[in-house]
N, C-alpha and C positions, 0 to 999 in steps of 0.2 A: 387315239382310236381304240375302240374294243379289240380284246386279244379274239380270236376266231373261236367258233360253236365248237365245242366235239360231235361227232359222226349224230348222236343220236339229237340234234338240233338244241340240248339243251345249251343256257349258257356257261363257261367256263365256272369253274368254282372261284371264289374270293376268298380270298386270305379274312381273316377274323383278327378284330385286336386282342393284346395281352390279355384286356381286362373282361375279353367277352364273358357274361354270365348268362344262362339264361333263367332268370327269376319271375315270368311268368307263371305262377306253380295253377296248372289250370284245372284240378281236379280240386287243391285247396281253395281257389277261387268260388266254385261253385256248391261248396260246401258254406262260406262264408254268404254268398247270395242267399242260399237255401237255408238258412239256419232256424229262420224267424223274426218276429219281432222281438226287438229289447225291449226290456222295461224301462221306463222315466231316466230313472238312476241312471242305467248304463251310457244312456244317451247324453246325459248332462254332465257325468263325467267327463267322456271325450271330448261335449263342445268345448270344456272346461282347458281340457288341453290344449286344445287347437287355438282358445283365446291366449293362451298363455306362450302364441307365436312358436309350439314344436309341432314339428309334421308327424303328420299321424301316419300309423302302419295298417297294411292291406287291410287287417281286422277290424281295425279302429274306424279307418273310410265304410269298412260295409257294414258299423251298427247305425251309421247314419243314412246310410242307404235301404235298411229295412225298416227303419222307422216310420211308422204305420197312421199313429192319429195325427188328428192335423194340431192339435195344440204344440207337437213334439216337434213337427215339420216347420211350422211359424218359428218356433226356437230356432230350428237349424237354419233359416234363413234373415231372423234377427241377426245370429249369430257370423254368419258373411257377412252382413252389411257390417257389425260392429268392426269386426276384422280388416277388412278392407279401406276402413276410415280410419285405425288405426295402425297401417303399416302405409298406404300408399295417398292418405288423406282423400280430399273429394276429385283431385287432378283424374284427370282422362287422355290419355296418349294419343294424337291423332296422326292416320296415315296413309300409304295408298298404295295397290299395287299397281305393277309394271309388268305384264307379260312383254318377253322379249322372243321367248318362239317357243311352236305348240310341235314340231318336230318331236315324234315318241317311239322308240321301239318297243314300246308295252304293252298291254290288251285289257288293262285294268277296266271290269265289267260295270262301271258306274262312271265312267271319267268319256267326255265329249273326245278327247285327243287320242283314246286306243288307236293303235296303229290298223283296226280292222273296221275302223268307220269311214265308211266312203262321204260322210256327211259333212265331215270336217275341213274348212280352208286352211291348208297346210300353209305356213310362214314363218320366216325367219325376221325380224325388223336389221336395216342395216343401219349400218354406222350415223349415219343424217338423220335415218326414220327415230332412231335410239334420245335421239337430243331433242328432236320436235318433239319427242313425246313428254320428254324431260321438261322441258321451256315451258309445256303446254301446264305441266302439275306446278311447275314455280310460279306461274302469272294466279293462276289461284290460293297458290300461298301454302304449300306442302316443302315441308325438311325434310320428311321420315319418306324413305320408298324402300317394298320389297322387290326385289325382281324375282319373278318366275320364268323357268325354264321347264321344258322334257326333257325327257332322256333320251341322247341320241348321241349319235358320237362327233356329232357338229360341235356339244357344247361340252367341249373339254374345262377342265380348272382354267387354262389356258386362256378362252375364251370368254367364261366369266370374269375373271380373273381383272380383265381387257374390257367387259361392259362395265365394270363397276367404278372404274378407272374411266371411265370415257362419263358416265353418268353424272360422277363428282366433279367433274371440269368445268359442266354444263354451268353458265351464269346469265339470270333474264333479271338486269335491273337489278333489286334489293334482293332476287329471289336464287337460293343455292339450296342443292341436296344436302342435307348435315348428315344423313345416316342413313345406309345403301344395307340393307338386308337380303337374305338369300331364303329363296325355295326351290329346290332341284335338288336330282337325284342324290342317294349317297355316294362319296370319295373313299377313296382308300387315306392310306394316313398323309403321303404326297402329296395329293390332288384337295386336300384340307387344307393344306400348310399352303400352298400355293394360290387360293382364294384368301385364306386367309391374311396372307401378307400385302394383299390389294385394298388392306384397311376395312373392311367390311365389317357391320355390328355384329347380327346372329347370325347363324346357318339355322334355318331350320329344316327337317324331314320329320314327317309323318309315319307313325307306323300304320295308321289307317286302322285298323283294327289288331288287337293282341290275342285273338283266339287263332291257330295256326288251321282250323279246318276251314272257318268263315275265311281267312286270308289267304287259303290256297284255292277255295270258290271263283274267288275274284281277281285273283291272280296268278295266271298259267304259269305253270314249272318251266314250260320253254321260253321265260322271257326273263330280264335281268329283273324285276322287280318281284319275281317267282321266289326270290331267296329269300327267305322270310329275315333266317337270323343275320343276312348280312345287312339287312336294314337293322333289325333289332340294337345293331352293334356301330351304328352308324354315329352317335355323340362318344362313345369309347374311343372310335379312332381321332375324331374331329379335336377330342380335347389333348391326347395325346401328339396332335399335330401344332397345338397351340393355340388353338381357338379358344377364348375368352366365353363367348356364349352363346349359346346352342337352345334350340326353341323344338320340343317334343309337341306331339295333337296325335287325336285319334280321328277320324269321321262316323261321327253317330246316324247310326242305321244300318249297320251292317252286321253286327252280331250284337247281341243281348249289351242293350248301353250300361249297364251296371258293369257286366265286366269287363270292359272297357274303362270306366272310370277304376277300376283297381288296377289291371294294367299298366295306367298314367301313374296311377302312383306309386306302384313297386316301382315305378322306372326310375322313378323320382329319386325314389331312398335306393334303390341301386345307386346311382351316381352319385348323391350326394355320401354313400358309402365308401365306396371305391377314390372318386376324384378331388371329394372334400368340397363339391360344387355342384346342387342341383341343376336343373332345366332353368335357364330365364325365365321362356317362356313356354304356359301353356296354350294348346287350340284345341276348342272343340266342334270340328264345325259340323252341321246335320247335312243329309243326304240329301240335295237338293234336283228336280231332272236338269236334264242335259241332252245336247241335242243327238240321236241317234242310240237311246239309250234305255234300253226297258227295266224301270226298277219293280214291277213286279214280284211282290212275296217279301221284297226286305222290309226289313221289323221298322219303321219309322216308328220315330221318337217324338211323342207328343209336345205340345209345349207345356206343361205341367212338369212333364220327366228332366226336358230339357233345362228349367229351369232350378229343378232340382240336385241335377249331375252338376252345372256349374257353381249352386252353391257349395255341396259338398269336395270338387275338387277346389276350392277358394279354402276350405277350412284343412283340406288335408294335405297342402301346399302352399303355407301364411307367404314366402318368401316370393311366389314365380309370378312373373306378369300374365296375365290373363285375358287371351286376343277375341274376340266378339265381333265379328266380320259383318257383312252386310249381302250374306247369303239370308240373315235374318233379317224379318220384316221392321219397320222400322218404331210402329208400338211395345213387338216384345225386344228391341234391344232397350228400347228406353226402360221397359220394367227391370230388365238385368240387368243394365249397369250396376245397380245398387247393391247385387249380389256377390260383387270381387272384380268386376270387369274392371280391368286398369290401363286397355289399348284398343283403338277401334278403327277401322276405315271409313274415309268418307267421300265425298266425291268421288265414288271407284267407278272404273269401267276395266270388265276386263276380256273385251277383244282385242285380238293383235294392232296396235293402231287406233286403239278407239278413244283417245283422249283429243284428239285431232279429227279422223274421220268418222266416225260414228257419230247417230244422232241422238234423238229424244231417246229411242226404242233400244233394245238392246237386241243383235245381231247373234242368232243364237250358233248358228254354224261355225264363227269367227271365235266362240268362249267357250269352255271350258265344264260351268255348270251357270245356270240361273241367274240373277243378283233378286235380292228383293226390296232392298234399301236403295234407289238411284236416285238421293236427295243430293245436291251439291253440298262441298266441303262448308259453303258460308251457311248454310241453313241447319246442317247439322250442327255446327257450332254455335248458332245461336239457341238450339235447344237446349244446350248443352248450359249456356248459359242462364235460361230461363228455369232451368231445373236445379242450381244452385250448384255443376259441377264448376271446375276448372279444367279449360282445356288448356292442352299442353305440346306444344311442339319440341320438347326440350331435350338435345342430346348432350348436355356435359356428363353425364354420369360415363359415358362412352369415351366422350373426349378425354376426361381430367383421372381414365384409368383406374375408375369406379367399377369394373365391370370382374365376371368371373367368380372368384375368391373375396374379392376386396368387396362387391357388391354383393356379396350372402352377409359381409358381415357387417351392413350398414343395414339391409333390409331384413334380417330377421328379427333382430331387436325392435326392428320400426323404424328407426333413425331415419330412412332414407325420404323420409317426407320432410324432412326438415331442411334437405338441399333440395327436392324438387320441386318445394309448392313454391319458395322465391325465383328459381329458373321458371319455371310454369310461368307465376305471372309475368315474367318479361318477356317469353316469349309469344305469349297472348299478348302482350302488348305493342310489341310487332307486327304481329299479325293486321291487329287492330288499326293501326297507322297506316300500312300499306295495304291491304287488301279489302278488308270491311266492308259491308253494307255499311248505311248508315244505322237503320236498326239493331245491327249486329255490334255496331260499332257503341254505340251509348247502353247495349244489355252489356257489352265488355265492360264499358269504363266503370259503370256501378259496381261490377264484381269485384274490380279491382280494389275499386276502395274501401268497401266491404273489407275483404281481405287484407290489405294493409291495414283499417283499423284493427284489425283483433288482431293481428302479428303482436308478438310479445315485444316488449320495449326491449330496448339492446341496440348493440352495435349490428347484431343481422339484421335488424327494420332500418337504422340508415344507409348499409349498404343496398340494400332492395330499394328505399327509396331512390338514394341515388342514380342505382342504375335501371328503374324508370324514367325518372326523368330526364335521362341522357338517352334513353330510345325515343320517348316522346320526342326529343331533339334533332332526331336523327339519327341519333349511332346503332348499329346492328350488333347485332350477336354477343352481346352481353353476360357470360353467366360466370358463375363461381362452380 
């Protein structure tokens, strides 16, 4: 339970970790926005770095961020694409989320769930409702789920803790969760360690915005998400409780998206300073309405800009997965994948309940904000295929204790594509067996071979063959 308000209704104060800094420097920030355009030079310098898989510093992100002609801009987004096919190959992550309850004590001025919208269908899913929903994302052929939560004091460590554990148990046929991710509020270093020991991949939290004037706009001082720095500080505690991997985002449209992308990436080189282990992963997701909700006067973010900021944070963070939600329409994700996107949702619904009861439409009272991609998991997959990516279900990097430290130093060098595109294939191949269209099913089997034939000769192409051909057979869950 929350400890009780002081008198004057705010929330108690929370303790901060050892390692709290606050490196936001927001006056430096805006001197790096405002400076100008660089010349050529300056600018191919840095791509230069960033090719050369080291993460760039605040200054280094905002000479690419000012870069002005478009022959310089074409570069910077050459230059994502090159990067991205060089640390994470052409694989694509697929996933889904799981709202588990829209309970909020917050007043967050953009979010469906403030606790001052009467518009909202307040829900918890229970124990039964949690597994229908589960069973409902297996029969379609999803491993990877986030759950989402609010903030309330329903949903202690305790609680999650106890959904993520009931989530993984779930079995429909061939179909099981391989990897239970988290989105809900920040913990103390306890209520970390305590999720965390329920096996769970990342935690993610949001800082939503890094500018403290735009974040205190949208977020009342008398409410627990009013604390700026206690979020700020919220991967400091999480890794010091022993979490493996932790997933930073900001939401574009709230303050000046530029600095915001520097934000993400001082956070970045913060932690990768202090813990010796960047962010997994990044999100960027845009302002999307929601019901009960007047976005009036925030700065929306074009789609030019937006594809902009994600190529620039792809180059000034070679190492972090890069999430691409289906709050975007479904022609500009397919342009940005090619920009650094390495994880995506598909099949999503996200009203309480809505993998089960919900229909064609989306139920705007019951969600959260919008969706604008409601294409099913087998369609975007076969995009996905028709476009020369690799989709990929694959959590051994998770399992085999790839994760954290150990996975900075497989994925900075690059290395990490050379265990994931043979997992990728077999997990597409799985896929492929049990759930496929048939169309879906014959744009897989060509990829596949595709991809086997280029695989370099060696002992890793007959293990990969091998263990296709023992999924084709039947067997599950295969990876190295």
């Amino acid at each position: 339970m929350s400890a009780p308000r002081p008198a004057d209704g705010r929330p108690p104060q929370r303790a901060l970790s050892a390692g709290f800094a606050d490196f936001v420097d927001e006056a430096g920030f805006q001197r790096l926005i405002g400076a100008g355009a660089p010349d050529a030079a300056r600018v191919r310098d840095v791509l230069a770095r960033s090719l050369a898989k080291e993460p760039l510093a605040p200054d280094e992100a905002a000479v690419l961020l000012r870069a002005e002609a478009p022959d310089l801009i074409e570069e910077i987004f050459d230059a994502a694409r090159r990067l991205k096919r060089d640390v994470y190959g052409r694989r694509i992550v697929l996933f889904a989320p799981l709202y588990i309850g829209n309970l909020c004590v917050n007043d967050c001025g953009y979010c469906a769930f403030r606790a001052s919208n009467p518009d909202s269908v307040r829900r918890t899913l229970s124990p039964v409702e949690v597994e229908a929903q589960v069973a409902a994302l297996e029969r379609s052929g999803h491993k990877r789920l986030i759950l989402v939560f609010g903030e309330h004091p329903r949903y202690t460590p305790e609680f999650i803790a106890d959904t993520v554990r009931r989530v993984a148990a779930v079995r429909t046929g061939h179909g099981e969760i391989r990897r239970v991710n988290i989105n809900a509020a920040p913990l103390d270093v306890a209520g970390f360690r305590t999720v965390h020991e329920a096996g769970i991949g990342t935690y993610q939290v949001f800082q939503e915005t890094y500018h403290r004037a735009t974040y205190a706009r949208y977020h009342p001082a008398r409410t627990f998400k009013g604390d700026y720095d206690f979020r700020l500080d919220s991967p400091n505690r999480a890794f010091e409780a022993g979490c493996d991997d932790f997933g930073i985002g900001a939401l574009f449209g709230l303050a000046d998206w530029r600095f915001d992308v520097l934000g993400l990436v001082a956070h970045a080189r913060h932690l990768r300073e202090r813990y010796g282990v960047g962010p997994h992963t990044l999100s960027f997701p845009r302002l999307q309405p929601a019901s009960g909700v007047d976005l009036a006067g925030a700065p929306f973010v074009s789609d030019d800009d937006f594809k902009r900021l994600v190529a620039v944070l792809r180059l000034s963070v070679p190492y972090a997965g890069m999430i691409l939600t289906a709050r975007e329409p479904a022609a500009l994700r397919r342009e940005i994948l090619g920009f650094g996107v390495s994880q995506i949702d598909a099949g999503s619904r996200i009203e309480l309940g809505g993998y089960t009861e919900a229909g064609d439409a989306q139920v705007m009272d019951r969600e959260q904000f919008a969706l604008s991609d409601l294409r099913p998991l087998d369609e975007v997959l076969r995009q996905l295929l028709e476009d020369g990516h690799v989709p990929s279900f694959c959590t051994a990097c998770y399992r085999m204790g790839r994760t954290g430290e150990h996975f900075m130093e497989y994925a900075i060098p690059g290395f990490i594509e050379r265990f994931c595109t043979p997992n990728a294939l077999v997990t597409l191949t799985e896929y492929l067996q049990d759930y496929a269209s048939e169309p879906t099913r014959e744009a897989g089997r060509l990829l596949v071979e595709r991809e086997l034939a280029a695989f370099p000769e060696g002992e890793a192409k007959e293990s990969l063959r091998r263990r296709l051909q023992a999924t084709r057979d039947g067997q599950h869950d295969l990876y190295e």
